[in-house]
Structures are given as C-alpha cells and as structure tokens.
N, C-alpha and C positions, 0 to 999 in steps of 0.2 A: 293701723295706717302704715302705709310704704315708707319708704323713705323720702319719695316726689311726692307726698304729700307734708310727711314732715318739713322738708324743706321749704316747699309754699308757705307752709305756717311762719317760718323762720323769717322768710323772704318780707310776711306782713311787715314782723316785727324791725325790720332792721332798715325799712321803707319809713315806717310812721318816725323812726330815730331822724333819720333824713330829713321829714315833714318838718319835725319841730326843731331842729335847728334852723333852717329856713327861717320858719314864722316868727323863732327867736328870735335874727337876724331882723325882722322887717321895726323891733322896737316897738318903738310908741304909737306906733302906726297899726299898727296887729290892735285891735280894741276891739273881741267878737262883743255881742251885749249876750251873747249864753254862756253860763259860766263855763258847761262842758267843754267847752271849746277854747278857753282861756291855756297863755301857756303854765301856769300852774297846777291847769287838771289834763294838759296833754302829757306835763313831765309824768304826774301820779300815775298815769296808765302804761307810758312807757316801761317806768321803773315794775308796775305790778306784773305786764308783759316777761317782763326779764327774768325778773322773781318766779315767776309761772312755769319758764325755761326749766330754771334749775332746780324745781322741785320734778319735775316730769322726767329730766334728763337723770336723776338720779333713782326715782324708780324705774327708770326704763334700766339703769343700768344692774338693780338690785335683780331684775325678772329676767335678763340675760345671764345673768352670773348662776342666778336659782337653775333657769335652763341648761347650761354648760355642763353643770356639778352632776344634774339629774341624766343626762347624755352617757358622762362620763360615767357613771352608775352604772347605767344599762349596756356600757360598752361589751362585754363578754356574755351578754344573758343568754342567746341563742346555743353559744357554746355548751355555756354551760348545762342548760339544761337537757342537750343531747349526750350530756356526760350522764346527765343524771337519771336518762331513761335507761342507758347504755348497762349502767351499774345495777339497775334494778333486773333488765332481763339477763343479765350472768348472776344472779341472786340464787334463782330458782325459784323465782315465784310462780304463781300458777299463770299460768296464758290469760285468764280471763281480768285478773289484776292489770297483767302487761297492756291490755286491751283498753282499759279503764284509764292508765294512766298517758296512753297513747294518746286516746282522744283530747286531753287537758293540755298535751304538749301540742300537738295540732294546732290545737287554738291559742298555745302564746307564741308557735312560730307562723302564725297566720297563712297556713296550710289545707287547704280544702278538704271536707273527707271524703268528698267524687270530686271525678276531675270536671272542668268545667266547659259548659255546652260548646259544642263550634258553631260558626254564624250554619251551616250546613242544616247540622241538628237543628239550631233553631228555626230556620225556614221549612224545615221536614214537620217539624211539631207544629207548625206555623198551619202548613198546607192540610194537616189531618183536623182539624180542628184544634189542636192541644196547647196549652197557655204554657211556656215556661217559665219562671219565676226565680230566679235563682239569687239567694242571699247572699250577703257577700260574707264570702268569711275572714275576712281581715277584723282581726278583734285584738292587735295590737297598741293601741290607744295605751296611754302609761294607765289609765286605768284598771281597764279588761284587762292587761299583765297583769297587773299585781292582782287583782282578783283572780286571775287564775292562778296564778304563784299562789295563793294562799288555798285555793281549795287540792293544787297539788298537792303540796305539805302537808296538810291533812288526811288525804289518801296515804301517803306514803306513811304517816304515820302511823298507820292500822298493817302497813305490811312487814310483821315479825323479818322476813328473809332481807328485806333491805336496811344492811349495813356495812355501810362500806369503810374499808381501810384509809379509803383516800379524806385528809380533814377536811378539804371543802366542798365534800360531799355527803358529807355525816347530818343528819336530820339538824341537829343543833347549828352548824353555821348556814345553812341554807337555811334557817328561822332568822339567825342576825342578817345574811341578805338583803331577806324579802323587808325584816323592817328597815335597813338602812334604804331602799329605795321606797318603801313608802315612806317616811322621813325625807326624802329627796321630794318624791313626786309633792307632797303635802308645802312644803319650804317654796315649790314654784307655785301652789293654788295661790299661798299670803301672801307671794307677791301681786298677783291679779289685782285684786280689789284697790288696792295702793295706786298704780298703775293707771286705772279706769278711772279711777278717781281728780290724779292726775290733770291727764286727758280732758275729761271734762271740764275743771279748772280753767284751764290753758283756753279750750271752748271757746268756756263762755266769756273770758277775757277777750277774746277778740273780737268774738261772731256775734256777742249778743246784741237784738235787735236794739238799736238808739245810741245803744250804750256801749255800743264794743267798739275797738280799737278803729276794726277797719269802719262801720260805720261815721264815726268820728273823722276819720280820715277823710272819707267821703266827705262830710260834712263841712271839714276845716278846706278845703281843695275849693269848693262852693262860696265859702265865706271871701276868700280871697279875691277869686274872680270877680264876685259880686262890688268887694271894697275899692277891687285897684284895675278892674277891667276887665277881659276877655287877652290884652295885647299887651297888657301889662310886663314889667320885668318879672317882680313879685309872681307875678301865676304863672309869665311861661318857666320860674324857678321852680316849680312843683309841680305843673301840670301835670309830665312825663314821667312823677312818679305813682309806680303801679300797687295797685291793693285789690286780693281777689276774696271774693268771698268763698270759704272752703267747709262751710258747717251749715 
C-alpha cells in the first residue's frame, strides 16, 4: 500500500479518536442499547487501532531497514562482476570458457544477448506473416542475481587459469559475497510475512464487516442522529466527521 493509502488508514483512526470523545462528551445522554457501540467498546477498539499502528509501523520499519542493508549489498555488484569477467579473460583461458561465463554475466547485468527488435522490424515481421516474441531479458530480480552469482562461482570454479592476485577477486571472497547477499536478500523475505501479517491485523481492525472501526463509526454517527435528531448540536458535532472504507 502507498503512502495515500496508509494515510487514509491513519486518517480512519484518528477521526473514530474524534467520534468518541464527542460521544464522551454527550454523558449520560449517549445510552446506545448495542453494547458495540457503548463508550467502553468504542475506547477497546480505539486503543486496539493504536496498538495495530504500532505493531505495523514497526515491521514496516524492520522491512525497510532489511531492504536498505540488501541495496547497500548490491551497491558495487555490476562493478564488480565486470572485474571479474575482465580478470578471467587476461587468465588465458580458453575462448569457449570466456563464452560460457559471458553469458552468466549477461544475465546478472540484465543485458540481452540480440539486440532487441525495432517497432520497424516488428511491423516488417508483422506484415510477412511472422509472430515475434521477444522475452525479456531482465533477470535482475535479487533473486535470479544471486542465482546466477552462484551458478557463476561454480563455473569459475572448474577454471584452473582463473586466479587472480587481486583479494576480492579470488574464488574465496566472491563465495563470502554471494553468501553475504543471500543472507541480505533472505533477512528482507523474514521480514515479508511479518509485515503481511501486520497489514492484515490492522485490516481487519477497521474494515471488518459489523465489527470494524469504521463500520462502528458508521454506526455510532446513526445512533446519534436517530437519539438527538437530524439538527441536533450532538450530530451536527460529528456529522462532518469523515470515515472511508478502504478494504
């Protein structure tokens, strides 16, 4: 969710805060006959609202921080591994190796291995009969990286001539690397679930059907009018205030 949705969410919460000091206010005079709507189960949902906030807002902020760290991981990777074709063909290895290990790098700098059709081409193919199809070769995803990082490593490990003087080019710390970005990539999945989790929480705290925040809200807005009128002070005190449904 954006931001102008989280926001909306907030906006519920900080409206039904509103509601129920109001209704507070109105005393003895506030008597719904549903208990839902009493200010003893309006305060409970306020507060569980809140509460809902600050579990959400604290994994949202564990899954930014996971993503940051994971970023910053990846910061030099491209570099890097143009160092590390670079080092392989001053090796002396055979051309067909170099060839082998080209294609791997291709695909973690998400580099096509034809170049790709022009709208031209395409309507030429178009007008002969001919379907073109063209996959995308973007296989940058932190995933497809690191799987490709690792089926690199692997190659390079079968090529005797690649051994390089430079240390963070040496087989051994391009293995600590790849695992410290999978250890990255892996540290932002654990946050996900957390997160979704969250999320849904928060939900169904407001949006569920009867029972959620803003229905109640709806509900308590109802009850008033109905007690103290349409022109009431009490209702035109809350009328104006807004609750969307966003789930």
């Amino acid at each position: 969710m954006g931001n102008s949705s989280d926001s909306g969410h907030k906006s519920n919460v900080m409206n039904f805060e509103q509601l129920v000091s109001a209704c507070h206010s109105f005393e003895d005079v506030y008597k719904p006959s549903r208990e839902c709507l009493s200010l003893m189960a309006l305060l409970a949902i306020k507060q569980s609202a809140f509460d809902s906030f600050t579990v959400l807002n604290a994994a949202i902020a564990e899954n930014r921080n996971a993503i940051v760290a994971r970023k910053m991981g990846f910061g030099n990777f491209d570099a890097l591994i143009t160092r590390v074709y670079n080092a392989l063909r001053a090796s002396g290895s055979s051309t067909e190796m170099d060839e082998m290990v080209h294609t791997i790098i291709r695909k973690l700098k998400g580099e096509r291995v034809s170049p790709k059709k022009t709208e031209e081409e395409k309507k030429a193919a178009a007008a002969s009969g001919k379907e073109i199809v063209e996959i995308s070769s973007s296989q940058r995803s932190f995933d497809s990286r690191i799987e490709n990082l690792d089926k690199l490593l692997k190659l390079l490990g079968t090529i005797p001539e690649y051994s390089p003087n430079e240390e963070d080019l040496t087989l051994a710390s391009l293995i600590a690397y790849y695992d410290n970005l999978n250890n990255l990539n892996k540290a932002v999945i654990a946050t996900e679930a957390p997160l979704s989790k969250a999320r849904i929480a928060r939900n169904k705290i407001l949006y569920a059907e009867n029972i959620g925040l803003v229905d109640i809200a709806f509900d308590v807005k109802l009850y008033v009018k109905s007690a103290f009128g349409s022109q009431s002070a009490e209702y035109k005190q809350i009328s104006s205030i807004k609750f969307t449904r966003m789930n």
